[in-house]
N, C-alpha and C positions, 0 to 999 in steps of 0.2 A: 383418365382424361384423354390419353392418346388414342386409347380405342373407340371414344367416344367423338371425335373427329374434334374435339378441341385444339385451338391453338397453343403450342407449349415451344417457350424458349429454353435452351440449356445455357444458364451462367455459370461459368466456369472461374472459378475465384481466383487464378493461380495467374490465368493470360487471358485476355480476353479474346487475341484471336482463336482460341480454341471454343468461343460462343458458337454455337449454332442450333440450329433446325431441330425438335423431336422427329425422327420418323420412325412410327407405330409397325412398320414391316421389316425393322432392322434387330437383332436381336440386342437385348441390352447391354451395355457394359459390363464384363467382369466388376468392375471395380470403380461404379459412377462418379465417387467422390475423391480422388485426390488430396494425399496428404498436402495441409496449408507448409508444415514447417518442415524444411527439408534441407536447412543450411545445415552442413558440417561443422561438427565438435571442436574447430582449429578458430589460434587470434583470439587478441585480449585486447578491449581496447581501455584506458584507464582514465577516468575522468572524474572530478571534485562534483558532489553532487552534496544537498542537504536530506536529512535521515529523518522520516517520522514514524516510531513505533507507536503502536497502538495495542497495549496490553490491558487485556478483560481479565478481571477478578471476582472469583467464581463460575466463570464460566462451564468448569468440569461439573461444579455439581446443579447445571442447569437441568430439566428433565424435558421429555420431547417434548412435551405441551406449550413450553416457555420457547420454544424455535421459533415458531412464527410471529410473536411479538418481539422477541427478539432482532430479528430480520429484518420486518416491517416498522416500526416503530425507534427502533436506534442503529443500527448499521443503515437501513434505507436512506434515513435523513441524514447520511453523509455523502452518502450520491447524490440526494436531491442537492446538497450545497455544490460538491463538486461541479455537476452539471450547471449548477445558476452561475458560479463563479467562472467558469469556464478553464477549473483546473482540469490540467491532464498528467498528473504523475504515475510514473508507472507502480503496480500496485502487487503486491502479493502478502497472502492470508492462510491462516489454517488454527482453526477452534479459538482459541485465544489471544494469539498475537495477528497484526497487520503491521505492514510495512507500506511504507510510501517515501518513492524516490522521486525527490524534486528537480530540479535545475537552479532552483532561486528558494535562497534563504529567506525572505519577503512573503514568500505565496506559501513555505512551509510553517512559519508562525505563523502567519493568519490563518491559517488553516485548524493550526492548534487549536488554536483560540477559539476556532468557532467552533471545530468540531469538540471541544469540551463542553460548552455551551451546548451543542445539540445532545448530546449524552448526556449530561445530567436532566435535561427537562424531557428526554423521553423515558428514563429509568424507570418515573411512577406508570407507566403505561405496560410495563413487561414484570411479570409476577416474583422473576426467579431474584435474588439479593447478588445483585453485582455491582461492581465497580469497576472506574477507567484510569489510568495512568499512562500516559503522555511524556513522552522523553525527544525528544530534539536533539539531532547532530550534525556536524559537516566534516566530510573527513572524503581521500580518494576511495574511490571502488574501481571495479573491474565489470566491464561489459561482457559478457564471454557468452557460448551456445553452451547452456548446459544441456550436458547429453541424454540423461534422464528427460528433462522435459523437453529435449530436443527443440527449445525456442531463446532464443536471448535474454542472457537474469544478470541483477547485479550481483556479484559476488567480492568476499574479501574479508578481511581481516574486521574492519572497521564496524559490520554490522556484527560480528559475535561478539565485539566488544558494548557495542550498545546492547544487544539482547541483555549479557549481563547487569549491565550497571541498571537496567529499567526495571530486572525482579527484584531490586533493592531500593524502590522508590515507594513513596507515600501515596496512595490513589487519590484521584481527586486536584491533582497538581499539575500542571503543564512547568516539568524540567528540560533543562538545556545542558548539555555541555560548556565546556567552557570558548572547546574550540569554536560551536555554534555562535557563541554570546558574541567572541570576537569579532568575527565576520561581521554580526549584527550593528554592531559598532562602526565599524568599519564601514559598512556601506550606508551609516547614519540614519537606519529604518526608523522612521516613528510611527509605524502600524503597532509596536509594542513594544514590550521593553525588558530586559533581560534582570534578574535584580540576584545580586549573589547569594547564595541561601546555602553553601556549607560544603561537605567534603562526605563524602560517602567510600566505602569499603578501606576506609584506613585501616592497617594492620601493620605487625613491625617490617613485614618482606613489604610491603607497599604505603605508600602517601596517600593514597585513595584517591577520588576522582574529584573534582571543584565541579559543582553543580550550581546551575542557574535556577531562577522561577521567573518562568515566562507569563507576564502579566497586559494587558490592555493599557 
């Protein structure tokens, strides 16, 4: 396009006064594009945030063909809501499980809610036999750069304690914690409603966990 005497702007995503002019007679940049994340690995910042795991069952033994309905058809139609509802929690994913970090206990059960709702009525549309289980928590986390991905992630105690207690859960059920339920209470939400449903992982070394079922 440069050498064809087109007009080309350079945006530059990092500063904008580093915007400027193509010119076709200057040799090009080693290195055009600029890493975006480039904060250092240091500082924790700690903040009470609500937890939505997102565990797919069967997912491993999905086959390629089942990807793109998969994709399209049931994971899409949780961006479409996102997007309509104008949530923005910060998100991370890989095969099976999704996480979504809220700020508001409120927008994290409605969210449940719907998004169970959008998973079950797109499951007849994707060939592979899966299933969804939904757990809800409120607990502190840690803001910090991790240095692997070199970009800012929640971290902490609290999410490997939900990963565990959600592979112990019945698919098909939107569960809560207890400390969730609390809060729920507490800030007198009636978009849902938390209803006791029992005690999971009791054994003699522990009392196991008080679980909720988050209902409409």
């Amino acid at each position: 396009w440069g050498r064809g005497k087109m007009p080309i702007s350079i945006i530059n995503p990092t500063d904008p006064k580093l915007d400027d002019r193509y010119d076709a007679d200057l040799p090009p940049l080693e290195k055009p594009f600029p890493r975006i994340y480039t904060a250092d690995p240091v500082g924790i910042q700690t903040t009470v945030a609500s937890l939505l795991l997102l565990r797919i069952t069967g997912y491993q033994s999905m086959r390629e063909k089942d990807f793109e309905h998969f994709f399209q058809h049931l994971l899409g139609g949780l961006s479409q809501a996102m997007a309509k509802n104008d949530w923005f929690p910060a998100r991370y994913g890989f095969g099976e499980q999704y996480l979504f970090v809220w700020e508001s206990v409120c927008d994290a059960g409605t969210a449940a809610i719907e998004f169970m709702s959008l998973l079950q009525a797109g499951r007849s549309e994707c060939p592979a036999t899966i299933d969804f289980s939904i757990c809800l928590h409120s607990a502190p986390v840690q803001i910090m750069v991790n240095p692997i991905l070199n970009q800012y992630a929640h971290e902490g105690v609290a999410l490997s304690k939900l990963e565990a207690l959600s592979d112990k859960l019945i698919p098909g059920i939107i569960y809560a914690t207890e400390t969730f339920a609390n809060l729920a209470a507490f800030e007198k939400i009636r978009d849902f409603k938390c209803e006791y449903s029992g005690t999971i992982g009791a054994s003699r070394e522990s009392s196991g966990s008080r679980v909720y079922q988050v209902i409409k």
